[in-house]
C-alpha positions in Angstrom: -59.6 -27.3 -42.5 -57.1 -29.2 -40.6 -53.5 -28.2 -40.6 -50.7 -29.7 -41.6 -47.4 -30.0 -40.2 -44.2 -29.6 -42.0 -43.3 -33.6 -41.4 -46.9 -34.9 -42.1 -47.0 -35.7 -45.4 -49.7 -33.8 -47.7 -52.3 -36.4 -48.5 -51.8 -37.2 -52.3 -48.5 -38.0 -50.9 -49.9 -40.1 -48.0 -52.2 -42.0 -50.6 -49.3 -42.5 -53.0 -46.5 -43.7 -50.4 -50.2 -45.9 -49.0 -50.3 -47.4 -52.6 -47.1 -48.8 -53.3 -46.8 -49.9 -49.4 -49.8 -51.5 -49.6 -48.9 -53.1 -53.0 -45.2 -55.0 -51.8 -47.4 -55.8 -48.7 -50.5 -57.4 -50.1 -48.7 -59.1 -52.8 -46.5 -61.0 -50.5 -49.5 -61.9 -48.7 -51.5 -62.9 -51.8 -48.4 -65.2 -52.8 -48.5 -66.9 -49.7 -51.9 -67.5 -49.2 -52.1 -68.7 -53.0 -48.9 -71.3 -52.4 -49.9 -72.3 -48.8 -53.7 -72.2 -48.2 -56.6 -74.1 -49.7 -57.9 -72.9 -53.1 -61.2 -71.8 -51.5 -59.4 -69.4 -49.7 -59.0 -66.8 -52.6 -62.8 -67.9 -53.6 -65.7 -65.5 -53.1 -67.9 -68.7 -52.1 -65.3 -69.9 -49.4 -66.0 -67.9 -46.3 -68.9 -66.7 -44.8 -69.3 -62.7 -44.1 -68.4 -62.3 -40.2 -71.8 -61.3 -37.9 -70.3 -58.7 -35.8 -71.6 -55.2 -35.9 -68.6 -52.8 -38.0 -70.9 -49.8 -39.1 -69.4 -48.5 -35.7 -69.8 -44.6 -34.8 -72.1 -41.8 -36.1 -70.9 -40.9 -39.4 -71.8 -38.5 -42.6 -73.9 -40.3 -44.2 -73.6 -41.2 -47.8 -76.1 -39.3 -50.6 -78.4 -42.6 -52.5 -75.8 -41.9 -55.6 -72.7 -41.8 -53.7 -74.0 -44.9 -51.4 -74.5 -46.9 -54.9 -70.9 -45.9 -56.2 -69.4 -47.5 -52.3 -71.6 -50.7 -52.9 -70.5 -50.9 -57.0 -67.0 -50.3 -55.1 -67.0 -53.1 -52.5 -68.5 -55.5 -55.2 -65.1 -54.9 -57.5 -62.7 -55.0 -55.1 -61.9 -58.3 -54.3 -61.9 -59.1 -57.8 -59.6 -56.6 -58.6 -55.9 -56.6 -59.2 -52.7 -54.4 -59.4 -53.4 -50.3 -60.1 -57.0 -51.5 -60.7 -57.1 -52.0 -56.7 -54.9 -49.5 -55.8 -57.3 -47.0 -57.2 -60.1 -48.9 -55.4 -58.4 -48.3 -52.5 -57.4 -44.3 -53.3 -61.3 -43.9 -54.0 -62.4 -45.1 -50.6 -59.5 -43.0 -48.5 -60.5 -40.1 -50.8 -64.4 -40.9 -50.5 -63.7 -40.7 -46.5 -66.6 -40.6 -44.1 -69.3 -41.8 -45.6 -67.6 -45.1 -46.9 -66.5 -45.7 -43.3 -69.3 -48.3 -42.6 -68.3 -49.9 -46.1 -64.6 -50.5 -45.0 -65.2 -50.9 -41.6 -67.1 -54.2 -43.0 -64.7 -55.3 -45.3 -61.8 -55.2 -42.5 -63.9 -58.0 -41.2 -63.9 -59.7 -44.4 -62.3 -63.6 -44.0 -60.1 -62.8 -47.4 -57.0 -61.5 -46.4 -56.5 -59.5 -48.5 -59.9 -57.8 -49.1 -59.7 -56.9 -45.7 -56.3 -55.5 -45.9 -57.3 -53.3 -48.8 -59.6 -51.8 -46.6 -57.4 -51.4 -44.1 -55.5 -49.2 -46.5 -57.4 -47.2 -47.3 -58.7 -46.6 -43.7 -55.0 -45.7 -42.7 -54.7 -43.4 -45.7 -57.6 -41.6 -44.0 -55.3 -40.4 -40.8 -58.6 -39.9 -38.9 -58.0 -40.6 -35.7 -62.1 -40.7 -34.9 -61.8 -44.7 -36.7 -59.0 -45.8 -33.7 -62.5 -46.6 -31.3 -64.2 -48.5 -34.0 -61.3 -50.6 -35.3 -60.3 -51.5 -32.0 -64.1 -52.7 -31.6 -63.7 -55.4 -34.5 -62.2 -58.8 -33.4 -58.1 -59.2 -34.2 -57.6 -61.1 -37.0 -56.8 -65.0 -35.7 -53.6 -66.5 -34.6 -52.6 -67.7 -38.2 -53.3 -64.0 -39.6 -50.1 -62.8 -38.2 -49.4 -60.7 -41.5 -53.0 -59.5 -41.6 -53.3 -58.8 -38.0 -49.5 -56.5 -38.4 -51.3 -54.3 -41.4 -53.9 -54.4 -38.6 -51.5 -52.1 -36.2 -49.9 -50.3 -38.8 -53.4 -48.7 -39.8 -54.2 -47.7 -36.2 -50.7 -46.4 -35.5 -50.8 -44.3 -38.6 -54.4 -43.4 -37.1 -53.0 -42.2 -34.1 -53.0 -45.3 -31.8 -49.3 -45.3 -30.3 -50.7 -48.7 -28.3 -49.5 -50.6 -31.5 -45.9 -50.0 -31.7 -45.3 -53.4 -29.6 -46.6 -54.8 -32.7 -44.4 -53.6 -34.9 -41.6 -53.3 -33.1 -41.9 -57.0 -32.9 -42.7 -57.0 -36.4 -38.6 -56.1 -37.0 -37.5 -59.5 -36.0 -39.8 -60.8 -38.8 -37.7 -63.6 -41.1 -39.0 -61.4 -44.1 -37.0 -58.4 -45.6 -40.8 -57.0 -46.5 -42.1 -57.2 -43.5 -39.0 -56.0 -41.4 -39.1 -53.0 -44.1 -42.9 -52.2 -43.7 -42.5 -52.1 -39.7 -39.5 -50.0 -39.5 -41.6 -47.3 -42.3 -44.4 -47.4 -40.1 -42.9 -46.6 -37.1 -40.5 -44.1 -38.5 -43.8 -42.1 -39.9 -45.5 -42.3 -36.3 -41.9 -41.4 -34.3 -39.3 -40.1 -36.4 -37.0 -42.4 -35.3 -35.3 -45.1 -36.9 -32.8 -46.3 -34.3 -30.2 -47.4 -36.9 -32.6 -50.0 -38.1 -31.9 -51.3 -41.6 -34.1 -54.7 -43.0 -31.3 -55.8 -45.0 -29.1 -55.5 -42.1 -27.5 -58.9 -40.5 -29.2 -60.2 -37.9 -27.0 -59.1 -35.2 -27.3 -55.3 -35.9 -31.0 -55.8 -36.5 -30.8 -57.1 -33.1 -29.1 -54.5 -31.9 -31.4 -51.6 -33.3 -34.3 -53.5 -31.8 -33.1 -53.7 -28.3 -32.8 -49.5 -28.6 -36.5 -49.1 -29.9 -37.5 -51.4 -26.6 -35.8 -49.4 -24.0 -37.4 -46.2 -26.5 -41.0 -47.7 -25.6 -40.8 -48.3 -21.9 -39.5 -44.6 -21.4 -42.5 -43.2 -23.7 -45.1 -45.5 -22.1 -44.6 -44.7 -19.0 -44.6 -40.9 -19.9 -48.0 -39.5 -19.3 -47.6 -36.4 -22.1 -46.1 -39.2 -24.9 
């Protein structure tokens, strides 16, 4: 059994604090892509399932009643909404291991959001064996920015310190949300904050940001960080 630490939260609590992250995350996402983007793009029919191999590493493999319960699973989830996906997403972190090749599919999924529910519930794992595969996939595209941020936030709660660049950026975002989410994320991974406040003026956000870059380029370039 792997133990805890004081500061790492136990992980009902990490699933909880995952759902109501994920929920003001996704839902600004949802809102944009259902204002901005084509219609088709919140349609099952409008994208096709990406070729590229996801079922990445050797896992425990599912029994034939659990592996029907994942597939039942992935079929609901993108047609499922508010707590109904949250528990969706509680169900995979908690089934663990041998859903991994079932979310490890859907993070390649071309609806946003599907693939940030799996994403979710990936990070909600903590296991650090899923940085290796995930980093395997493709990034999500140029005009994914907000997908390809929930992107580093998993692996960075999985372990992978390579991502704070990414949300240390993700600060300077125009968004209040997405500023928020960032400096959570890397406040979990560090236990610093740096004075950073989202609803701060721009200036101090400014500020706080310049002090987590010069935190970075001492910690990368320390070989025990």
């Amino acid at each position: 059994m792997t133990e805890v630490s004081p500061l790492t939260p136990s992980p009902a609590q990490a699933l909880q604090r995952e759902a109501r992250t994920w929920t003001h995350f996704m839902s600004r996402t949802l809102i944009t892509a259902l204002l901005l983007l084509p219609l088709t793009s919140c349609v099952t029919v409008g994208g096709e399932r990406p070729t590229h191999e996801a079922n990445l590493g050797p896992w425990v493999e599912a029994s034939p009643q659990l592996q029907l319960k994942i597939e039942q699973q992935v079929q609901r989830l993108p047609w499922s909404h508010g707590i109904e996906r949250i528990e969706i997403i509680q169900w995979f972190a908690e089934v663990g291991e041998p859903a991994y090749p079932a979310m490890l599919e859907m993070v390649l999924d071309p609806r946003s959001d599907v693939a940030g529910a799996a994403l979710a519930a990936l990070g909600a794992t903590r296991d650090a064996r899923l940085v290796e595969p995930l980093r395997k996939l493709p990034w999500p595209e140029i005009d994914q920015p907000d997908l390809a941020l929930e992107r580093a936030r998993t692996l960075l709660r999985l372990g992978d310190w390579s991502m704070l660049p990414h949300l240390i950026e993700g600060l300077g975002d125009e968004r209040v949300m997405i500023r928020a989410l960032c400096g959570q994320a890397l406040f979990e991974a560090t236990h610093e904050r740096f004075g950073f406040d989202a609803n701060a003026p721009i200036v101090e956000r400014e500020a706080s940001m310049e002090l987590w870059w010069q935190w970075w380029e001492r910690r990368r370039q320390d070989p025990l960080r």
